[in-house]
Backbone as a ProteinNet text record, in pm:
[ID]
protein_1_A
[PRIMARY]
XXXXXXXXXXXXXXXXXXXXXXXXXXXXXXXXXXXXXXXXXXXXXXXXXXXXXXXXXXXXXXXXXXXXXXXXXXXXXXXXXXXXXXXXXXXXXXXXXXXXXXXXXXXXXXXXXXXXXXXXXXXXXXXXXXXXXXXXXXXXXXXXXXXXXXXXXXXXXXXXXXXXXXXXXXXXXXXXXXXXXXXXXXXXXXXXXXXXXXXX
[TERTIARY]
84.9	0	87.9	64.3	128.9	46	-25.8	-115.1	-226.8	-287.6	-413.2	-406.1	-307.2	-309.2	-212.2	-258.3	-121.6	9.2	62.5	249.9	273.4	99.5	193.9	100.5	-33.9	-107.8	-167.6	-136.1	-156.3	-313.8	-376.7	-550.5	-564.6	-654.3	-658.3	-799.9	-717.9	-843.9	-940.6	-1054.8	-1120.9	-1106.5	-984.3	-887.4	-799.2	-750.9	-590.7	-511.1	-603	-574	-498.3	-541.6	-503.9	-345.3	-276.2	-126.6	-151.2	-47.4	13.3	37.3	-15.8	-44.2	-69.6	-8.9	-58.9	-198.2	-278.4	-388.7	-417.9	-552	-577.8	-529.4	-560.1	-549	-418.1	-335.3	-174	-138.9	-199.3	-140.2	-164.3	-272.8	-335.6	-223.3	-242.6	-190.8	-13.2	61.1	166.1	185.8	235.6	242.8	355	353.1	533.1	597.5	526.4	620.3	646.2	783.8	782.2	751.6	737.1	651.1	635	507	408	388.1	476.7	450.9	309.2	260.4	163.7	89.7	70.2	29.5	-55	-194.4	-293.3	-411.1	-556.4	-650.1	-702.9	-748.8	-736.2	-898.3	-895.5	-1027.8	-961	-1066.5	-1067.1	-976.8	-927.1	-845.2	-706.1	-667	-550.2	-624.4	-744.1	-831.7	-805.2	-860.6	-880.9	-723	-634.3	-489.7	-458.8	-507.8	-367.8	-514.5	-634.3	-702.6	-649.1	-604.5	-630.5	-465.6	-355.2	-241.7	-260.9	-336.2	-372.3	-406.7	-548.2	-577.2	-604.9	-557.8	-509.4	-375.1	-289.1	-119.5	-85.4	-6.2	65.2	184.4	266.8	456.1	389.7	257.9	225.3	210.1	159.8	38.3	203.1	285.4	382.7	490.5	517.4	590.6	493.1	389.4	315.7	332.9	260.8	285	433	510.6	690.9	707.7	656.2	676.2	632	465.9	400.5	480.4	572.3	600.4	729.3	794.8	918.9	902.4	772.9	751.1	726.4	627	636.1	756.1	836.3	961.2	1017.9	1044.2	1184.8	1084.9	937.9	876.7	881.8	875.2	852.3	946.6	1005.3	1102.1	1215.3	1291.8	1428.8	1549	1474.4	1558.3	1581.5	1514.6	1503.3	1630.5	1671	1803.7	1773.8	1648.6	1653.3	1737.7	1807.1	1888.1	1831.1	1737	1692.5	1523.9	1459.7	1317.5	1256	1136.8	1111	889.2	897.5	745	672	522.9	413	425.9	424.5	404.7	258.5	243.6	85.4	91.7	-70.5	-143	-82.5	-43.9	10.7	-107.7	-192.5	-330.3	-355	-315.7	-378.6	-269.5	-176.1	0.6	-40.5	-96.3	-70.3	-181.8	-283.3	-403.5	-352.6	-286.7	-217.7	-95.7	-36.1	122.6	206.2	189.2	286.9	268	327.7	321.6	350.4	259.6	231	306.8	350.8	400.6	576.6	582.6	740.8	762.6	660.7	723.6	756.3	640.1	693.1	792.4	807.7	963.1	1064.3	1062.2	1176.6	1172.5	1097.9	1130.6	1200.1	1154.1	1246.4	1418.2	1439.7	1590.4	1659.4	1537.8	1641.2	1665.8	1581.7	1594.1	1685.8	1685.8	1735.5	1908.8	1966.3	2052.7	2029.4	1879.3	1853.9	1839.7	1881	1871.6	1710.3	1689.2	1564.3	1557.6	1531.1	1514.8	1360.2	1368.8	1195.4	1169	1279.4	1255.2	1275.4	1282.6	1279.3	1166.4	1011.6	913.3	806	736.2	659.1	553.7	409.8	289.5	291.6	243.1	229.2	90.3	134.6	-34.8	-128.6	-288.9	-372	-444.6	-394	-511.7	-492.3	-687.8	-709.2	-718.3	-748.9	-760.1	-772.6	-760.9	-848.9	-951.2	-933.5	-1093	-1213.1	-1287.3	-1452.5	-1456.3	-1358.7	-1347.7	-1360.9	-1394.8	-1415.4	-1305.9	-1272.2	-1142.5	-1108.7	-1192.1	-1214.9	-1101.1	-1222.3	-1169.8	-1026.1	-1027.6	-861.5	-771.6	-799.6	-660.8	-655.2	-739.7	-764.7	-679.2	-718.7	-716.3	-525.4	-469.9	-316	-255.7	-292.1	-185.7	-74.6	-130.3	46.5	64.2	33.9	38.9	144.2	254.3	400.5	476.1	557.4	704.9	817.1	947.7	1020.9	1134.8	1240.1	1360.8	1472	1527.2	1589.1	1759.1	1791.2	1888.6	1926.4	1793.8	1781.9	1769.4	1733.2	1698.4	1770.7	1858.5	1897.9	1988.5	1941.9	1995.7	1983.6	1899.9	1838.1	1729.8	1789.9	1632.2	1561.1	1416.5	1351.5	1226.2	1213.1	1097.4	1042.6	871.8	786.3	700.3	655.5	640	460.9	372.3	237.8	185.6	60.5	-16.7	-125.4	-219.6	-278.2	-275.8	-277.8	-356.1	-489.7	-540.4	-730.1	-740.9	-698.2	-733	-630.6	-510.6	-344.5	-333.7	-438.5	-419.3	-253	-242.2	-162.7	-63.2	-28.7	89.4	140.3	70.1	101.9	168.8	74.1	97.6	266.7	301.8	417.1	500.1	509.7	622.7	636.8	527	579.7	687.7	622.2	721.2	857.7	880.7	990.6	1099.1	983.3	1109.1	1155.6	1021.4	1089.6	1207	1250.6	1339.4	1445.9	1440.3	1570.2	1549.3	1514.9	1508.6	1510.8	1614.8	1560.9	1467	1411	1318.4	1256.1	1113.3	1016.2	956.5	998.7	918.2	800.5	709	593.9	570.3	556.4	541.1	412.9	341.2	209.2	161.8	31.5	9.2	-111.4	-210.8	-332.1	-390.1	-419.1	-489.6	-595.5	-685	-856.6	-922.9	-1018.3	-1048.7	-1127.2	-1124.5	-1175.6	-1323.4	-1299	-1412.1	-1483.8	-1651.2	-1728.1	-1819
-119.5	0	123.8	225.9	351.1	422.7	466.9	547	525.1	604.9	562.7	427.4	436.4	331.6	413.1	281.6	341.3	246.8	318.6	265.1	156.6	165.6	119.8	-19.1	-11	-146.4	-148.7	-80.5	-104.2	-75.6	-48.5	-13.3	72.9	28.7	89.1	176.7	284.4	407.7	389	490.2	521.7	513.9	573.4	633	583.5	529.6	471.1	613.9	762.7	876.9	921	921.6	941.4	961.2	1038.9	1039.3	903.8	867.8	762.5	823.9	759.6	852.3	761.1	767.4	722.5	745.8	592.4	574.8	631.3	669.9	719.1	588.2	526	356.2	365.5	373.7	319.9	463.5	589.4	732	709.9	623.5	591.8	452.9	379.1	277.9	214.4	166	138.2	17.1	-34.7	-156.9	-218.2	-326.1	-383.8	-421.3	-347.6	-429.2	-267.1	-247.2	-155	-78.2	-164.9	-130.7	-209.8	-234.7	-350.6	-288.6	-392.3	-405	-490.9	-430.1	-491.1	-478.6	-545	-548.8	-487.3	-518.5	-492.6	-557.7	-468.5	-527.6	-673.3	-759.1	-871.2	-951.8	-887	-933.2	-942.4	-949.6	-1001.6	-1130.4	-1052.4	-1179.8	-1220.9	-1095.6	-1132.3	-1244	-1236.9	-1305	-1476.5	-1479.6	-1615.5	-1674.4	-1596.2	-1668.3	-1677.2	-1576	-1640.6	-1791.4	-1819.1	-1890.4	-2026.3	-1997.5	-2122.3	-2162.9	-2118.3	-2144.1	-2217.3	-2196.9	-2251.9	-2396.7	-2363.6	-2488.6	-2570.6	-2557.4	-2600.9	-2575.6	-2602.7	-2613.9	-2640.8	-2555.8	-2632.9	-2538	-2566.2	-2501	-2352.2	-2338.7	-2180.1	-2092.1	-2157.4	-2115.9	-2032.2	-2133.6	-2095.6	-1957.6	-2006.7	-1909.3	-1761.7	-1771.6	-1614.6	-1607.5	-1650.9	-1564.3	-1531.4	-1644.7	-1545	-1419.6	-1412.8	-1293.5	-1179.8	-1195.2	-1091	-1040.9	-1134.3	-1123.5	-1059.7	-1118.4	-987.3	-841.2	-806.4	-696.4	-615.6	-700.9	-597.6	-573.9	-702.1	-621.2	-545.2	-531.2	-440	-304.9	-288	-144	-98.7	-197.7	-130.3	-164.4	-343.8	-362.6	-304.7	-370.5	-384.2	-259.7	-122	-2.1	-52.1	-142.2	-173	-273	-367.7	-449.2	-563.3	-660.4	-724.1	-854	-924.2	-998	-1109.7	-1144.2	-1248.6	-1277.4	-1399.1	-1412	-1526.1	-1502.7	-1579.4	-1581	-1709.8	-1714.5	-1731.7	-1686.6	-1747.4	-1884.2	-1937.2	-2089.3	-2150	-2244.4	-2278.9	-2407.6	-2358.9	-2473.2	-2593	-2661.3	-2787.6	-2877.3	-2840.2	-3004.8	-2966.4	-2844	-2842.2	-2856.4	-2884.6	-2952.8	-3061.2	-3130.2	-3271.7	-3293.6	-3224.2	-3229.2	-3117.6	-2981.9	-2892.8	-2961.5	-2980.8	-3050.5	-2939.2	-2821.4	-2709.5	-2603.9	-2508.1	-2356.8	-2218.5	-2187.8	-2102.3	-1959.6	-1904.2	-1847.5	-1869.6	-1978.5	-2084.7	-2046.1	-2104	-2088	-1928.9	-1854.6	-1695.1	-1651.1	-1673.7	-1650.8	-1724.8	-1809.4	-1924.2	-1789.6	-1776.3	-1692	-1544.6	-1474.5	-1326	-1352.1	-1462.7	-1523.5	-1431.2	-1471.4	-1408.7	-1283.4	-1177.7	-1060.1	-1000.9	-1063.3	-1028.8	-1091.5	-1043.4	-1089.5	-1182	-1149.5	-1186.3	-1365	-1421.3	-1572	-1598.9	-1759.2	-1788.3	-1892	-1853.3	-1918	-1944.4	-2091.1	-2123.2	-2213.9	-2199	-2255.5	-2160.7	-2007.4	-1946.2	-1927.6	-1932	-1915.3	-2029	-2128.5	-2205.8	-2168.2	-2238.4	-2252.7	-2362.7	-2334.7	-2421.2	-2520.4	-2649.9	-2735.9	-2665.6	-2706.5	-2671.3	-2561.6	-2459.9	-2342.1	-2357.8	-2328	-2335.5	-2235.6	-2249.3	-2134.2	-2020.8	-1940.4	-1830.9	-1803.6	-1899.9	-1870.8	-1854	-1750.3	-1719.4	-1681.3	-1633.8	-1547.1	-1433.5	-1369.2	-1229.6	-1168.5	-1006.9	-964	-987	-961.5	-1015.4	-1104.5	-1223.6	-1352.6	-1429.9	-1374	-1394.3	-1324.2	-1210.1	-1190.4	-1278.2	-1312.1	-1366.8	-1537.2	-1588.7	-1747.1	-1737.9	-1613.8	-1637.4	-1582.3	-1505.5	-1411.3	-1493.9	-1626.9	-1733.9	-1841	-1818.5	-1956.3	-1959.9	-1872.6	-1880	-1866.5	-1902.2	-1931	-1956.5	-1858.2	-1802.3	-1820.1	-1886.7	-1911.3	-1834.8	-1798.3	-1681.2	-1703.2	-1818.7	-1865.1	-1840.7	-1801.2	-1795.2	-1615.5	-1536.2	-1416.4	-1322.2	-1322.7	-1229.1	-1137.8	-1028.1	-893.9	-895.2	-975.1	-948.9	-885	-794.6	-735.1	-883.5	-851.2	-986.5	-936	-1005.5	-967.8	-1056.7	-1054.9	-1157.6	-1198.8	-1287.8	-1293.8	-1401.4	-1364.1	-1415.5	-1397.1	-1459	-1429.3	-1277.2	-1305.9	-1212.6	-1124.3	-1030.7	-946.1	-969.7	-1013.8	-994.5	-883.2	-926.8	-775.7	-747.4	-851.1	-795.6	-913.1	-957.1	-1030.7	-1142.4	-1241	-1287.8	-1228.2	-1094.9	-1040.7	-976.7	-932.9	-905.7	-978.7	-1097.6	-1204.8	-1267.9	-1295.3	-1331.1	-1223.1	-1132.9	-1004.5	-946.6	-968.4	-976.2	-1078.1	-1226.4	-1349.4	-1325.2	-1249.2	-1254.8	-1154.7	-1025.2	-934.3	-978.9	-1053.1	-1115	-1180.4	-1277.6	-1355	-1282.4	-1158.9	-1107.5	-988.8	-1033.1	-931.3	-809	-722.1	-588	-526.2	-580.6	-472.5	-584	-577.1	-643.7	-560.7	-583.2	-589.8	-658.4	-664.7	-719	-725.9	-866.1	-831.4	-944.9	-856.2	-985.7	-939.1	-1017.7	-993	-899.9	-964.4	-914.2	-855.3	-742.7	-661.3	-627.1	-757.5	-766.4	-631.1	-566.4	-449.6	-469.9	-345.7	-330.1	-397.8	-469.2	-511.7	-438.9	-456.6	-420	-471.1
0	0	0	-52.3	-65.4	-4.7	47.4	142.2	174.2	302.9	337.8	413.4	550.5	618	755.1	896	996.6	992.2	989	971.4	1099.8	1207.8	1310.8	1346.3	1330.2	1305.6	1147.3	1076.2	929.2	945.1	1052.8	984	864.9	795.5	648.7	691.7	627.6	596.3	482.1	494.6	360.3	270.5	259.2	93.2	106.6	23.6	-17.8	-83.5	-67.9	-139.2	7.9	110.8	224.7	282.9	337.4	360.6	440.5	486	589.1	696.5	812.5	985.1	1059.5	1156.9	1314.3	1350	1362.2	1389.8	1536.2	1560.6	1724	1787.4	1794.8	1899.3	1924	1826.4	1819.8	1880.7	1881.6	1981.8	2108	2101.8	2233.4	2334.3	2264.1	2260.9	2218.4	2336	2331.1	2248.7	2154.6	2030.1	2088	2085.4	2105.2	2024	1942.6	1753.7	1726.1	1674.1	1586.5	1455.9	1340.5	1234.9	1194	1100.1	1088.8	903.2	842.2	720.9	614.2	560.8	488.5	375.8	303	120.9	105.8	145.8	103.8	194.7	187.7	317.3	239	329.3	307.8	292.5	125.7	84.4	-62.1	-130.9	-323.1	-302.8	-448.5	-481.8	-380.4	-274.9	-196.6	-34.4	-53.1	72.1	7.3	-156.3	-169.9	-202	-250.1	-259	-116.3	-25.4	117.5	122.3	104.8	194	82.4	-46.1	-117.9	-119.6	-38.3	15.6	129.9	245.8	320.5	269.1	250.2	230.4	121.7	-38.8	-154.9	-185.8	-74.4	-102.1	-249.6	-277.4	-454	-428.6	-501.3	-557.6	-603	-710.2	-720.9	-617.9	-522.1	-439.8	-369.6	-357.3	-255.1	-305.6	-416.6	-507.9	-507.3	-513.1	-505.9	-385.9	-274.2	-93.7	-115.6	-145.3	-126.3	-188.7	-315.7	-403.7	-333.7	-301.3	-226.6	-105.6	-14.1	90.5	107.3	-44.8	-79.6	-99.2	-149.3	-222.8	-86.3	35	131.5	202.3	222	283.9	216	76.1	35.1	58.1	20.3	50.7	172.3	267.2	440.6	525.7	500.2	619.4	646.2	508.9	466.4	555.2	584.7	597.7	750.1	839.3	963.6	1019.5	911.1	876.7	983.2	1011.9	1103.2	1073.7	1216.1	1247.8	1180.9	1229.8	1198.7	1140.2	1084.5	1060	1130.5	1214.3	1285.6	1246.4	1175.1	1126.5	1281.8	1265.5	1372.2	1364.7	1452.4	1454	1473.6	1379.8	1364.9	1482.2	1516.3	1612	1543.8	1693.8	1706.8	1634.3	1650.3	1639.9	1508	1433.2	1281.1	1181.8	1272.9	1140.7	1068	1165	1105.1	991.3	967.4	909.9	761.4	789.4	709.2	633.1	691.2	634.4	645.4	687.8	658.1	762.6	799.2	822.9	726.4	687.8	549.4	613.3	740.5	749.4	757.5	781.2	753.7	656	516.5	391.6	358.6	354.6	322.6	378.3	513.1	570.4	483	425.1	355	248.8	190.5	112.9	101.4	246.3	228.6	235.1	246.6	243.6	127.6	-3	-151.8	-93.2	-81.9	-48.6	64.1	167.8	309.9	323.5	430.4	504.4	626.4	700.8	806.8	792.8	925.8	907.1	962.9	916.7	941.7	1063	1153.6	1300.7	1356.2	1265.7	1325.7	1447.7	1519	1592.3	1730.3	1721.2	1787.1	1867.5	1837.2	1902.6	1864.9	1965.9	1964.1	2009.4	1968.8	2073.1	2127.7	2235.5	2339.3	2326	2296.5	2296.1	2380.8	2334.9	2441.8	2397.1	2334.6	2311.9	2170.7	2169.3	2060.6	1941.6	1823.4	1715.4	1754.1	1664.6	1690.9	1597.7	1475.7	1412.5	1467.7	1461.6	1481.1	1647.4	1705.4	1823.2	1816.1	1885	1899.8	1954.4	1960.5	1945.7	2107.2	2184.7	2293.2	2388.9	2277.7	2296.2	2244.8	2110.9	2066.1	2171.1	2242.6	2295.1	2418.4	2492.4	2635.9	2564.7	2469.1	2381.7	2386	2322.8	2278.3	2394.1	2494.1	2599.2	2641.7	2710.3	2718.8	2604.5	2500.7	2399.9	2332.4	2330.9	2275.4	2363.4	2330	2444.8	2353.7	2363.1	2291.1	2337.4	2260.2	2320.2	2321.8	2450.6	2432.5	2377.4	2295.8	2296.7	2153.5	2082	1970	1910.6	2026.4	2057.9	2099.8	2180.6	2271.7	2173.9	2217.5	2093.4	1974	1956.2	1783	1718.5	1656.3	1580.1	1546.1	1510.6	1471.7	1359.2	1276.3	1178.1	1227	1225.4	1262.4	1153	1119.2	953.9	978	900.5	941.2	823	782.1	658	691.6	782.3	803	930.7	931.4	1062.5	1097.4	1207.4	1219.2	1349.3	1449.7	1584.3	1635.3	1565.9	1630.7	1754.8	1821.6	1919.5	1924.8	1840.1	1769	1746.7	1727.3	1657.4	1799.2	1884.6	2003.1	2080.1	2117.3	2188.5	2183.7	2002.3	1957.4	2041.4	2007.8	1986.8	2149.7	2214.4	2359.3	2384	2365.2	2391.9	2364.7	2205	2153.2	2241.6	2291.5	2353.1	2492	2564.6	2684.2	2683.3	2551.1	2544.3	2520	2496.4	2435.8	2332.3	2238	2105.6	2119.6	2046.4	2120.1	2031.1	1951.9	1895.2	1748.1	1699	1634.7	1559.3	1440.4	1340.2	1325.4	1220.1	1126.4	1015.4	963.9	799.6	775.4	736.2	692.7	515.6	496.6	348.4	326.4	477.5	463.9	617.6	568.3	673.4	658.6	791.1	813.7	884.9	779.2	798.8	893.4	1011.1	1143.3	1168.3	1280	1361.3	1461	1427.4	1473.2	1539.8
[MASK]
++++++++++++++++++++++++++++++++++++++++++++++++++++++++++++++++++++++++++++++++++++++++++++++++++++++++++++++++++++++++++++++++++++++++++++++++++++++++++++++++++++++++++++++++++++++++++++++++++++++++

């Protein structure tokens, strides 16, 4: 996106005619990620490619999220120079049924672009909590507050990009990027594809 969004949870405005500004929430509100890179809000055709990556895996499917996922770092991350890339890690109980972590692979991919190494084994969820599909914003944050646990062995003094398909209330992106700074990191990035326009 080139305008008409906040630099700091990516909520998308009215206008994409709009300068780029700090949302009230995020003036209001302390973030623990430093800037939060992102493509585009996460409907049309960018809703059904991240959903048909998910769940109609193919070599295309994968090769586009990387592409997309380059294009947002070299526009937003890249000037930030993080150490390392560390994907969300998907629910334990839906691997085995998925075969993959779709945020793994897009991270595999900012490799071409980046210097930063890929450390997926820096932050886990913890069995036991479940999705966050069809929660309320509510409820997603109360569902993830202890569900990652972050190794600080993998962390300590490293910038960190955090790498995810979508944004929905931030719950998730929070949750991570706390874990990550407890362990160490001094400072978090965000890079996703799609940003779920505000809930009401």
């Amino acid at each position: 996106m080139t305008g008409g969004f906040c630099p700091v949870c990516g909520q998308i405005y009215a206008s994409s005619q709009e300068d780029v500004y700090v949302c009230g929430s995020c003036r209001l509100t302390s973030r623990p990620w430093g800037r939060l890179g992102v493509l585009r809000a996460y409907q049309g055709a960018l809703r059904q490619a991240i959903l048909a990556f998910k769940y109609q895996p193919n070599h295309g499917h994968a090769l586009l999220m990387q592409s997309l996922a380059r294009t947002v770092y070299v526009g937003s991350i890249a000037p930030n120079h993080p150490d390392i890339l560390v994907p969300v890690p998907v629910d334990p109980a839906k691997l085995p049924s998925r075969g993959f972590n779709q945020s793994l692979e897009m991270a595999r991919g900012l490799q071409a672009c980046s210097s930063a190494q890929l450390e997926h084994k820096a932050l886990v969820r913890r069995p036991g909590f479940p999705g966050q599909t069809g929660l309320s914003r509510a409820e997603r944050r109360k569902n993830v507050k202890r569900a990652f646990l972050a190794a600080p062995e993998h962390l300590a003094e490293k910038r960190v990009l955090l790498v995810d398909d979508v944004y929905t209330t931030g719950a998730t992106v929070e949750a991570c990027c706390q874990a990550l700074l407890k362990a160490g990191a001094t400072r978090v990035d965000v890079l996703v594809l799609g940003r779920a326009l505000e809930l009401h």
